[in-house]
N, C-alpha and C positions, 0 to 999 in steps of 0.2 A: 486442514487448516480451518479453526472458527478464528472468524474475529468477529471483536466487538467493538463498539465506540460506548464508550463509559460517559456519567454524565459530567468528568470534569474535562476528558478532552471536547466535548461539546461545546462547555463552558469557555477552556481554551480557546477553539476556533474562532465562538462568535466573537470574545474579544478581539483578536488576529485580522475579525471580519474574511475569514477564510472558510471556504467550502470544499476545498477540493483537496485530497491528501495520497499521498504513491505510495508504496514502498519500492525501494529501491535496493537491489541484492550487491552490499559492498562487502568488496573482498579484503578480510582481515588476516589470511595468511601468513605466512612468512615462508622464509626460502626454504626451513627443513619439512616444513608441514603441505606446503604445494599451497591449492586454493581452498581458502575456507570464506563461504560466501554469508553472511548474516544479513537480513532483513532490518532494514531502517526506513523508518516512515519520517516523508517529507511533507513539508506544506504546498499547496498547489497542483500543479499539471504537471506531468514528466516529458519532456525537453520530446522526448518520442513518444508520441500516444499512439502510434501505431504496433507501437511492442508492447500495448496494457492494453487488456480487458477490464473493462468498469463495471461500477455497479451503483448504486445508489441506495444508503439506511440510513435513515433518521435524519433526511435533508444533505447529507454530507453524500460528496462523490469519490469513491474510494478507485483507485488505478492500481491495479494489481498486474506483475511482469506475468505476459502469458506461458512463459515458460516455467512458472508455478503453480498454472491455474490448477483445480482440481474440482469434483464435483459440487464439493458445496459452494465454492467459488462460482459455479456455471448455475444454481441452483440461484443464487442471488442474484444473478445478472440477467437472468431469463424473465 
């Protein structure tokens, strides 16, 4: 997984006066397909921060579900 923060969600945020952003894995399934989980990025903290590992680039604090993490994930958070 790379992510980035581009400079118009930066732009975004500081209007927002937001720092802090999740992704959260919602499930878009349906009944024939089972679970299909897609990533959506939220503004602020996630309700559980104890289920996200963080990181912090470019002043912004990103919460990522640890059951995603993965090494460049851990690379950025170290």
């Amino acid at each position: 997984m790379n992510i980035e923060i581009n400079r118009g969600v930066k732009e975004y945020l500081s209007e927002k006066a937001v720092q802090d952003i999740y992704i959260e894995m919602v499930n878009k399934g349906a009944c024939c397909s089972g679970n299909v989980f897609v990533p959506v990025v939220r503004l602020g903290k996630p309700s559980y921060e104890e289920r996200y590992n963080f990181f912090v680039k470019d002043e912004i604090t990103l919460y990522v579900p640890k059951n995603i993490n993965n090494e460049k994930i851990r690379k950025h958070h170290n």
